[in-house]
KELUM-695383 format. One line per field, with one value per atom (N, C-alpha, C): residue number from 1; chain; x, y, z. Coordinates in steps of 0.1 Angstrom, whole numbers, plus 5000, padded with zeros to 4 digits. Each point is the difference from the previous one (the first is absolute). Layout:
% KELUM-695383
resi <- c(NUM,...)
chain <- c(A,...)
xx <- c(X,...)
yy <- c(Y,...)
zz <- c(Z,...)
This chain:
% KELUM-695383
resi <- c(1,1,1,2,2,2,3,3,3,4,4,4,5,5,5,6,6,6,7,7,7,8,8,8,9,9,9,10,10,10,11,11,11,12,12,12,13,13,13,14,14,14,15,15,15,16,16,16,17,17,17,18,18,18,19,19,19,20,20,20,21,21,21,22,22,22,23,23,23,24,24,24,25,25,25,26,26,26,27,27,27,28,28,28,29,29,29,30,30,30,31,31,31,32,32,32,33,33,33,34,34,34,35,35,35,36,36,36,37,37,37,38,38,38,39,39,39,40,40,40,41,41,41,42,42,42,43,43,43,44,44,44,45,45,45,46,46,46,47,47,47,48,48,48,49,49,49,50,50,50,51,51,51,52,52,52,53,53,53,54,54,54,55,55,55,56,56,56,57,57,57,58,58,58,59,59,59,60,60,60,61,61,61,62,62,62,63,63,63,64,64,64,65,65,65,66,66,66,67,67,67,68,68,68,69,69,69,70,70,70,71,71,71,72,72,72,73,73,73,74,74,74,75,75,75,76,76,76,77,77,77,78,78,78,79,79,79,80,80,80,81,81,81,82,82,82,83,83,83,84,84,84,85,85,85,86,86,86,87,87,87,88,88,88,89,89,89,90,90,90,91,91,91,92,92,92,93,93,93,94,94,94,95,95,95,96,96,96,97,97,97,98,98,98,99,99,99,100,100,100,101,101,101,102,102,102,103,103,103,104,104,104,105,105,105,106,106,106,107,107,107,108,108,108,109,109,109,110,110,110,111,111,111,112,112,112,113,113,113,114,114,114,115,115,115,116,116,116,117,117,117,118,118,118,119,119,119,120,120,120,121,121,121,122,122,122,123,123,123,124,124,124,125,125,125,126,126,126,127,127,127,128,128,128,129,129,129,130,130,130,131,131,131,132,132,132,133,133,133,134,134,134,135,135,135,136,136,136,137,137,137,138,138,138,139,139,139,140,140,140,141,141,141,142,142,142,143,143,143,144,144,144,145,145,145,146,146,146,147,147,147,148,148,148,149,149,149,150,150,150,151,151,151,152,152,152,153,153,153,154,154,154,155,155,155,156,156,156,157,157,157,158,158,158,159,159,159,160,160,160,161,161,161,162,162,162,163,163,163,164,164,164,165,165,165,166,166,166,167,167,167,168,168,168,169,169,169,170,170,170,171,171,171,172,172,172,173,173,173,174,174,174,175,175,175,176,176,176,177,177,177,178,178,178,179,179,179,180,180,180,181,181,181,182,182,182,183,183,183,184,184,184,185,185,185,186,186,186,187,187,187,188,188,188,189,189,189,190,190,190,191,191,191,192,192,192,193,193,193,194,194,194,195,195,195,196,196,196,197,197,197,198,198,198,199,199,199,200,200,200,201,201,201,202,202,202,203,203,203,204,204,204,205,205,205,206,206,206,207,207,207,208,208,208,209,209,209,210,210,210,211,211,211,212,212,212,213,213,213,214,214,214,215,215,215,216,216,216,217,217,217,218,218,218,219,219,219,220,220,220,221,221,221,222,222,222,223,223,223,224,224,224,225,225,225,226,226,226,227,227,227,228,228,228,229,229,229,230,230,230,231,231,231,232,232,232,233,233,233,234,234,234,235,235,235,236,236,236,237,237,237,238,238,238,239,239,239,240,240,240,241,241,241,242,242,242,243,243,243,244,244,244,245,245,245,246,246,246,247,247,247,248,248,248,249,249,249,250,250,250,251,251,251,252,252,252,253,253,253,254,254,254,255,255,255,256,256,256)
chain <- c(A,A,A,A,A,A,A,A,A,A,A,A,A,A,A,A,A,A,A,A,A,A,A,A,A,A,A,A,A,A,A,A,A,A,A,A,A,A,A,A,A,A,A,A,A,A,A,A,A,A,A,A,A,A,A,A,A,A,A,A,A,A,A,A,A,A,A,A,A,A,A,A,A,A,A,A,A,A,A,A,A,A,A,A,A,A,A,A,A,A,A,A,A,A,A,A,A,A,A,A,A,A,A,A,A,A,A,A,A,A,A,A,A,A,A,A,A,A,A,A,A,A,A,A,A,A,A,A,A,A,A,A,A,A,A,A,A,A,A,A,A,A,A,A,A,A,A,A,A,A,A,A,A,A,A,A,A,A,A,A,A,A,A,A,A,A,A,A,A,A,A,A,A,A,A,A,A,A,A,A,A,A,A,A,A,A,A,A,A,A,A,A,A,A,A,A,A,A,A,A,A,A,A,A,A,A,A,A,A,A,A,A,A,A,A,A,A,A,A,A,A,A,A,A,A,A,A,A,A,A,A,A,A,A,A,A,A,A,A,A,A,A,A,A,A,A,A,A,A,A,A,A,A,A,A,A,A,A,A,A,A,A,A,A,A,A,A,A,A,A,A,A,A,A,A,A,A,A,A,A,A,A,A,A,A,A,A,A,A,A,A,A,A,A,A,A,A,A,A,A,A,A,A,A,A,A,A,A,A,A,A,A,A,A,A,A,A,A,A,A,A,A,A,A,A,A,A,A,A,A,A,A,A,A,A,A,A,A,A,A,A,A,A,A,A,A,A,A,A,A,A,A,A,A,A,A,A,A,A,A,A,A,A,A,A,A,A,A,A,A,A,A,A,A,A,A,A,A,A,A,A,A,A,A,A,A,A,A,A,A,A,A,A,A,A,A,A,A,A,A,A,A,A,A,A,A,A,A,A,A,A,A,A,A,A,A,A,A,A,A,A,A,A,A,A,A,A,A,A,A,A,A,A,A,A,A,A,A,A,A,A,A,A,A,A,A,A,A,A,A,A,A,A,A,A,A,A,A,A,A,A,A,A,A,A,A,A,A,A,A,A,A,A,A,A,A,A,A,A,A,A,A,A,A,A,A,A,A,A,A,A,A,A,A,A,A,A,A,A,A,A,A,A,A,A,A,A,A,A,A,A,A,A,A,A,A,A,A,A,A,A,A,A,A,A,A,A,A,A,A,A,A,A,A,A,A,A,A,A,A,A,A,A,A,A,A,A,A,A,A,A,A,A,A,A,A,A,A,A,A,A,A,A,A,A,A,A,A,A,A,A,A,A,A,A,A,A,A,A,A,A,A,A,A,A,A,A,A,A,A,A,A,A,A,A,A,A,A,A,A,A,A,A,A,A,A,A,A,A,A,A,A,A,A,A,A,A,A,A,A,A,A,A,A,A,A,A,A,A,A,A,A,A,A,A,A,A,A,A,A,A,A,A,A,A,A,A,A,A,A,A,A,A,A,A,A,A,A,A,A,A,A,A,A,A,A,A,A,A,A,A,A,A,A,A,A,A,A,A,A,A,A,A,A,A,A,A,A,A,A,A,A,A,A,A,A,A,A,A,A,A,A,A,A,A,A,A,A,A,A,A,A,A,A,A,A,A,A,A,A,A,A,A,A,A,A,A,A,A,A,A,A,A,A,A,A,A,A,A,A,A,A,A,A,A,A,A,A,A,A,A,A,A,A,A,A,A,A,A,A,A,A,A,A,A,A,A,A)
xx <- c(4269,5002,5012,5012,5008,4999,5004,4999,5006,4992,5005,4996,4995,4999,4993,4989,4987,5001,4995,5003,4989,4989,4989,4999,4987,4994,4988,4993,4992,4994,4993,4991,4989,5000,4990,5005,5003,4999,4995,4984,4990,4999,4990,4997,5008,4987,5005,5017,5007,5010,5013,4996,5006,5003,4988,5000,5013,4995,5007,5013,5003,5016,5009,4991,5004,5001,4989,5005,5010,5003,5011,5013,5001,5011,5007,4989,5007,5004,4994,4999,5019,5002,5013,5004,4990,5006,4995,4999,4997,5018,5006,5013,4998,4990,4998,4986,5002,4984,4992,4996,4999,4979,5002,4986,4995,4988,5000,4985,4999,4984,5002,4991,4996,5002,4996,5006,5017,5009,5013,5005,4994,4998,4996,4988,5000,5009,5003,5009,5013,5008,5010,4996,4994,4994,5000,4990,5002,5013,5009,5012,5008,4996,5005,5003,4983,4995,5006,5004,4997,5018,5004,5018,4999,4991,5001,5014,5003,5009,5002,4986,4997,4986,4998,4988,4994,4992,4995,4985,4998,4987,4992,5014,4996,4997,4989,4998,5002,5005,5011,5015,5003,5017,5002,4992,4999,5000,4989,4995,5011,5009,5006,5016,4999,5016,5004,5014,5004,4996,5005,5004,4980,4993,4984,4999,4995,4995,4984,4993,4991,4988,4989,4995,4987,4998,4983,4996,4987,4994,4986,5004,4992,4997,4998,4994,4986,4996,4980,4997,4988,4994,4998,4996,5001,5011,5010,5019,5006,4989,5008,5011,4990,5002,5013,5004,5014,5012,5006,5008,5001,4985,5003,5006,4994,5002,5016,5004,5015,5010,4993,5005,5003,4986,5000,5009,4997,5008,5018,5002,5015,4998,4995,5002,4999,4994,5000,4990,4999,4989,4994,4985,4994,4990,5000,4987,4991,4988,4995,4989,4995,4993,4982,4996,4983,4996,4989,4996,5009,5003,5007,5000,4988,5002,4981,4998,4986,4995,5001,4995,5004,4991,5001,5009,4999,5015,5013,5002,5013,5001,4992,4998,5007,4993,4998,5021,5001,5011,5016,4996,5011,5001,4990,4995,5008,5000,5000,5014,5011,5014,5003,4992,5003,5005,4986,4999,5015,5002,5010,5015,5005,5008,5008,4986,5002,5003,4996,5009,4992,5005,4992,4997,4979,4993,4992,5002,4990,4996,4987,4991,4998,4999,5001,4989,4993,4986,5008,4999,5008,4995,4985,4985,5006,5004,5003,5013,5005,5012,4997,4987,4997,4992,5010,4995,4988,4992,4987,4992,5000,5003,5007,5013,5006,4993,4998,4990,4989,4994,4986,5004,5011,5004,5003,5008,5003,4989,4990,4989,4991,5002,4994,5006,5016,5009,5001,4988,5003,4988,4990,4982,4997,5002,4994,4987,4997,4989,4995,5000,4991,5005,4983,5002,4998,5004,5000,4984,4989,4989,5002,5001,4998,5010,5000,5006,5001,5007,4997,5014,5001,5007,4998,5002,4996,5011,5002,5010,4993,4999,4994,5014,4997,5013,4993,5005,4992,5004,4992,4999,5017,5002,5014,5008,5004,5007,4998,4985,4996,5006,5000,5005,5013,5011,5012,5007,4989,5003,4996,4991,4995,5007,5012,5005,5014,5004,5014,4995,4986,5000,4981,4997,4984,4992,5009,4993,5002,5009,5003,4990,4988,4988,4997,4999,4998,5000,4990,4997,5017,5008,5011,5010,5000,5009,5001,4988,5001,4992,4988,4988,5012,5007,5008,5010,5003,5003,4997,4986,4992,4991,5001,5001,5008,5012,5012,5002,4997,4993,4993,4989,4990,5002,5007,5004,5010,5012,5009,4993,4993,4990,4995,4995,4990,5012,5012,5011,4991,5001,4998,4985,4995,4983,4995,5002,4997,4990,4999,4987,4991,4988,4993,4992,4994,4993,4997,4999,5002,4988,4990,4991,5006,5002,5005,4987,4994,4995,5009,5000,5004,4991,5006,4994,5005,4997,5010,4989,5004,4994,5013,5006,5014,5009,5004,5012,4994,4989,4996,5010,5004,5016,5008,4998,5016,4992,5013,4997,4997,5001,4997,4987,4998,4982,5004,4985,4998,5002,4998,4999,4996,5006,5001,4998,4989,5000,4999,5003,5002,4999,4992,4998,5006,5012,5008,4992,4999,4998,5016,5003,5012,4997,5004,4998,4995,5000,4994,4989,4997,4986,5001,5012,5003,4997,4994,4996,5009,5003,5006,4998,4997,4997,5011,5001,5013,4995,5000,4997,5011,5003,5009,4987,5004,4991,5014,5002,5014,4996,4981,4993,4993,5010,4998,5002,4993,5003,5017,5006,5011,5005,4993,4998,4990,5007,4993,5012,4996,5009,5007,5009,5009,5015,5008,5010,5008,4998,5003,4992,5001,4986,4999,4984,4995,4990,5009,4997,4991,4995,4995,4999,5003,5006,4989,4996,4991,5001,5001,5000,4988,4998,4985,5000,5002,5002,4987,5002,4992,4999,5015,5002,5008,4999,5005,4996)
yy <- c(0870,4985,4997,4990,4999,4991,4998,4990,4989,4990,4983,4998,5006,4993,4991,4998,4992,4984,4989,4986,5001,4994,4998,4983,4998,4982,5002,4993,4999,4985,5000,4986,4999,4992,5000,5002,4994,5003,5000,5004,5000,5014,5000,5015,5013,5001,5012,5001,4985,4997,5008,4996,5005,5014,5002,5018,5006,4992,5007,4997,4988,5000,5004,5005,5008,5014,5004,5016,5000,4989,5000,4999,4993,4999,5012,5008,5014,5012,4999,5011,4998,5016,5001,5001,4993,5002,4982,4991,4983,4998,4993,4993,4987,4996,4981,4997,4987,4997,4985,4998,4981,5002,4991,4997,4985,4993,4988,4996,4990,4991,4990,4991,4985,4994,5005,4998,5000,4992,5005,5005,4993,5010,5012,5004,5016,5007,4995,5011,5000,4990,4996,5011,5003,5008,5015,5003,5012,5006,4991,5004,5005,4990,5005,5017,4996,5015,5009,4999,5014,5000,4992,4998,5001,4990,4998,4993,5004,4994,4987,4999,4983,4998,4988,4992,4986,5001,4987,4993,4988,4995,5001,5004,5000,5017,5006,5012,5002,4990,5007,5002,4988,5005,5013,5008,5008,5011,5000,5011,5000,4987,4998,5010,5000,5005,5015,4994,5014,5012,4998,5012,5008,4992,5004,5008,5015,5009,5003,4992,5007,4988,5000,4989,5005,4989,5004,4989,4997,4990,4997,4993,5000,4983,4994,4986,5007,4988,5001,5002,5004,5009,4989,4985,4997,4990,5007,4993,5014,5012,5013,4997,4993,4998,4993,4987,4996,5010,5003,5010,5013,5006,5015,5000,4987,4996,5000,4990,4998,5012,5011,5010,5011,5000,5005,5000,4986,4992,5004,5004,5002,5007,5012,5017,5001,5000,5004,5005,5012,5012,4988,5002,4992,5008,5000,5003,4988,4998,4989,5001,4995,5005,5000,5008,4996,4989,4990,5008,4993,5006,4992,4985,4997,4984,5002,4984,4992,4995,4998,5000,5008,5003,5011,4991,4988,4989,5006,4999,5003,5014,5010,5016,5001,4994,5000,4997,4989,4996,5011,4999,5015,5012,5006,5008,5001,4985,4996,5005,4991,4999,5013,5012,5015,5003,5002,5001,4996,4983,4998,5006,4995,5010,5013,5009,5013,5008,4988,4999,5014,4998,5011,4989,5000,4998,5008,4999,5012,4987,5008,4989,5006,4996,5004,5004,5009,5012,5010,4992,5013,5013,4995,5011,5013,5000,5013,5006,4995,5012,5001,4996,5008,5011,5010,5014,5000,5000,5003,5001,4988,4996,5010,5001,5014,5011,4998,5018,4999,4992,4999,5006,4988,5003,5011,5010,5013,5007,5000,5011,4995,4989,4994,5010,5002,5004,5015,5004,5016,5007,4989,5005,5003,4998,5005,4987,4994,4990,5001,5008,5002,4985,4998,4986,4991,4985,4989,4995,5004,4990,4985,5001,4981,5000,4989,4994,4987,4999,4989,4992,4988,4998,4987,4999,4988,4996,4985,4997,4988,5003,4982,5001,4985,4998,4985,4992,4991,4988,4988,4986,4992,5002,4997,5002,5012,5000,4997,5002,4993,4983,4994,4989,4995,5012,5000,5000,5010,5001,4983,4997,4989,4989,4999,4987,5004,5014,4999,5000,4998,4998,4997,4989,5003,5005,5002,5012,5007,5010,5017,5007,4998,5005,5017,5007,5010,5010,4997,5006,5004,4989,5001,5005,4996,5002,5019,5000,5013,5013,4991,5017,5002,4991,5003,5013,5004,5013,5011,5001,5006,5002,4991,4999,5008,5000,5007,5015,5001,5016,5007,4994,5008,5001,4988,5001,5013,5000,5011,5014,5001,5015,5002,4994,5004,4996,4999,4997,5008,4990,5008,4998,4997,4998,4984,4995,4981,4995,4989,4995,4993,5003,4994,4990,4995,4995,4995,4987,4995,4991,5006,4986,5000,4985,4996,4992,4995,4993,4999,4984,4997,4987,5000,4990,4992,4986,4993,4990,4998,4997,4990,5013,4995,4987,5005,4995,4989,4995,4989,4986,4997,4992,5008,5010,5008,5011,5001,5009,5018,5001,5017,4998,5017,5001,5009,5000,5008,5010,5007,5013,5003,5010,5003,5012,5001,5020,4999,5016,4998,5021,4999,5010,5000,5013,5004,5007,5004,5011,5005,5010,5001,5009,5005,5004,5013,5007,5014,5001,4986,5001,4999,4999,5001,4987,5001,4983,4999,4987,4997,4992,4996,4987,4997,4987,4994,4983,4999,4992,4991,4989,4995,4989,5002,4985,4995,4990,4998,4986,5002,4991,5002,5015,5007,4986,5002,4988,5003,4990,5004,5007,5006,5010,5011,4998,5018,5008,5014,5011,5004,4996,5004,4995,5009,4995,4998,4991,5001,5003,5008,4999,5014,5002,5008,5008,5009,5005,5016,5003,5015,5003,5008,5007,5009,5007,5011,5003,5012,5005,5012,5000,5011,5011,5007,5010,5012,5012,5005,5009,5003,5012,4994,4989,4999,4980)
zz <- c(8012,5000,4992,5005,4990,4993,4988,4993,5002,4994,4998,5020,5009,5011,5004,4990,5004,4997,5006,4996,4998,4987,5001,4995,5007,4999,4989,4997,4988,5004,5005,5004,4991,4992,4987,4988,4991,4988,4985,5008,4988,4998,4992,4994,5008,5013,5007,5006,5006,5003,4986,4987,4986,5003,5001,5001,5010,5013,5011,4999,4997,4996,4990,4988,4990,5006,5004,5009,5007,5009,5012,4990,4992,4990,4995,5000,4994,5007,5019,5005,5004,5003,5002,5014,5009,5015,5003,4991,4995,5000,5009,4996,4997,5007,4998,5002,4992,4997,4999,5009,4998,4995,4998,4993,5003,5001,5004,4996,4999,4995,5003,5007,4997,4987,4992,4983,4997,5003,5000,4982,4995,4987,4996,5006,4996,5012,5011,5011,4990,4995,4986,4990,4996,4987,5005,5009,5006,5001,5006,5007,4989,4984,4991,4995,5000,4993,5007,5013,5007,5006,4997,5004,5019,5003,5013,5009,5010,5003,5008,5003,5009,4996,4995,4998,5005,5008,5002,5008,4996,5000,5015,5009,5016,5005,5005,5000,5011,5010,5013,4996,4992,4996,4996,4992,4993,5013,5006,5010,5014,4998,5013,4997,4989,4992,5006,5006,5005,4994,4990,4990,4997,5002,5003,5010,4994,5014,4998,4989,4998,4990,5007,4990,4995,4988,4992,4993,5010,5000,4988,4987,4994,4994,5008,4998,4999,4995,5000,5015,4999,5015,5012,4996,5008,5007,4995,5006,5008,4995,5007,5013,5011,5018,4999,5001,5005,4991,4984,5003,5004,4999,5013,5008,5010,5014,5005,4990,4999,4996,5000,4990,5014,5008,5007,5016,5002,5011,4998,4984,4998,5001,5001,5001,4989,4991,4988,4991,5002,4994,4986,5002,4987,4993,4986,4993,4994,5001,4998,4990,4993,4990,5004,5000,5001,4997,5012,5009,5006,5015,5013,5000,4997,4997,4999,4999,4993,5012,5012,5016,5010,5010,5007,5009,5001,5011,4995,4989,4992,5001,4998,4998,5022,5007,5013,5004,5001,4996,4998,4986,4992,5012,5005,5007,5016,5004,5015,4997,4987,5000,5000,4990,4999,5014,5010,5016,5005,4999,5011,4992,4988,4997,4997,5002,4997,4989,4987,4988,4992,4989,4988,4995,4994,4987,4992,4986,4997,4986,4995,4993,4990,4986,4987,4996,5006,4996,4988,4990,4988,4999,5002,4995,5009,5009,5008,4992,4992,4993,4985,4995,4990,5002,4982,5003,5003,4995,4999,5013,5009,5016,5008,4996,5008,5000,4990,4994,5012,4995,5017,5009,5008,5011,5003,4993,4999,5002,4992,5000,5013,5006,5013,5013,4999,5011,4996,4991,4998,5003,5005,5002,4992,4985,4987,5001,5004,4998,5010,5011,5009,5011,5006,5008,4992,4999,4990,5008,4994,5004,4992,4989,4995,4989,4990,4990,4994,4992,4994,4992,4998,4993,4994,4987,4996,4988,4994,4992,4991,4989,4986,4997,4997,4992,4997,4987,4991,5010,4994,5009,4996,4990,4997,5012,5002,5009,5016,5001,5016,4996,4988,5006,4995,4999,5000,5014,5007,5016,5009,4992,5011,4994,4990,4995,5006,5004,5007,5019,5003,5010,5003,5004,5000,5009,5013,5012,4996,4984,5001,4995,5000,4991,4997,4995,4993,5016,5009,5008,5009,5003,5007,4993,4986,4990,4998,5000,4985,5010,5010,5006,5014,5004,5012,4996,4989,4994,5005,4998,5001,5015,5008,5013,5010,4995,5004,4998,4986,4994,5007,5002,5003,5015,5013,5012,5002,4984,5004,4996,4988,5004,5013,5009,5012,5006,5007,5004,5015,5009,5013,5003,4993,4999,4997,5009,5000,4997,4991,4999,5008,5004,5011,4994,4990,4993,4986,4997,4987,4997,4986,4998,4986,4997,4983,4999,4982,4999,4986,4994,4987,4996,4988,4991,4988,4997,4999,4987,4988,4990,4990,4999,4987,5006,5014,5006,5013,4991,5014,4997,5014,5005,5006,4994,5008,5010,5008,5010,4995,4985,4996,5001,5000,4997,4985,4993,4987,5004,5012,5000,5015,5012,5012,5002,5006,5004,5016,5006,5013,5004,5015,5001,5016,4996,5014,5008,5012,5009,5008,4999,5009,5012,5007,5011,5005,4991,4999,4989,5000,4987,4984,4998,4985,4993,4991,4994,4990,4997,4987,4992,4991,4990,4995,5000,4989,4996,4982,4999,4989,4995,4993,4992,4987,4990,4985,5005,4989,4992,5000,4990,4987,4996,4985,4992,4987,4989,4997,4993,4995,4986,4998,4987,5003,5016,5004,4996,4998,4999,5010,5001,5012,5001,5000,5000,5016,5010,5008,5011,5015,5009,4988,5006,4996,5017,5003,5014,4998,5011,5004,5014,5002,5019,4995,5012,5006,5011,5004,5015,4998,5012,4998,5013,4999,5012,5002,5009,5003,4993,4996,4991,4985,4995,4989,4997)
């Protein structure tokens, strides 16, 4: 790849949007860089931090800019759909941040535009490029684990932050937010092996008003019989021990 070729967009400039435009700022095949928010202040600030070269409050100006070959969409989950869309319609390869969006219309949608323009999307499943995750996968594609009969995966993390999530968006609840992770995970272990069946039950105590539950568990069946459990509860007190999620993966095989 040669350097300085890439235009990159930055749609969002909250937290995750920070991150991504600070990375892009540094890579050496990054020549230009627009950044943008509804906030025309923090896309102003950003732009600062990160020595952007176009900033603004409109996230088509931004994504429409010649000099853009390449976008990453990190508004809150449920604004994902119109700049994909726009992203895509231009030809223009997108990363978008988990999950796809907060309705299966909008998820439906993104999807149709993929279809008619032929475009590239890929979705921000981080969980698949840590080590630890690789490692699996690895010992998955080596038969050291035999066949994958079941598994599990589960993630606490304290009430604090379940409603840090639901004050920067009140459909993004723990379950879409944080176990769709883990959804992805466990879909890319069994890669090839589809899910046929899903019972969830949850329960709701702490967060009655809002659309979270205290706590969601759910049992997969996939297609060759493997079961999986995955559950998420982000209704720890707030002087639980934990610095951040607090997760555990499991895979269970014939031979390991």
């Amino acid at each position: 790849m040669k350097r300085k070729e890439i235009g990159i967009a930055v749609v969002g400039s909250g937290r995750i949007g920070t991150l991504r435009a600070r990375l892009a700022a540094k890579h050496p095949s990054v020549g230009f860089l627009a950044v943008s928010d509804l906030d025309p202040n923090r896309a102003r600030a950003l732009a600062e931090q990160t020595g952007a070269d176009f900033h603004s409050r409109d996230n088509n100006e931004v994504i429409s800019r010649p000099e853009v070959t390449a976008v990453i969409v990190s508004t809150p989950e449920g604004e994902h759909a119109a700049p994909v869309r726009k992203a895509l319609e231009l030809g223009k390869p997108v990363l978008v941040e988990k999950p796809i969006a907060l309705t299966l219309n909008d998820a439906d949608d993104i999807l149709s535009t993929l279809r008619d323009t032929g475009g590239e999307l890929r979705v921000g499943y981080s969980r698949r490029y840590k080590e630890c995750f690789l490692r699996a996968k690895e010992q998955m594609l080596q038969g050291r684990l035999g066949k994958i009969i079941g598994g599990t995966a589960r993630v606490y993390n304290k009430r604090t932050s379940a409603f840090n999530i639901l004050k920067r968006d009140p459909h993004a609840t723990p379950v879409l937010d944080v176990l769709t992770y883990y959804v992805d995970l466990m879909c890319w272990f069994l890669e090839g092996n589809p899910p046929l069946e899903i019972i969830a039950r949850s329960a709701k105590e702490l967060f009655k008003g809002y659309e979270a539950d205290d706590m969601t568990w759910a049992i997969i069946t996939f297609a060759d019989g493997a079961i999986i459990n995955l559950g998420v509860s982000y209704a720890l007190p707030s002087h639980y021990p934990t610095l951040g999620q607090s997760d555990r993966v499991e895979l269970l095989g014939t031979a390991g």
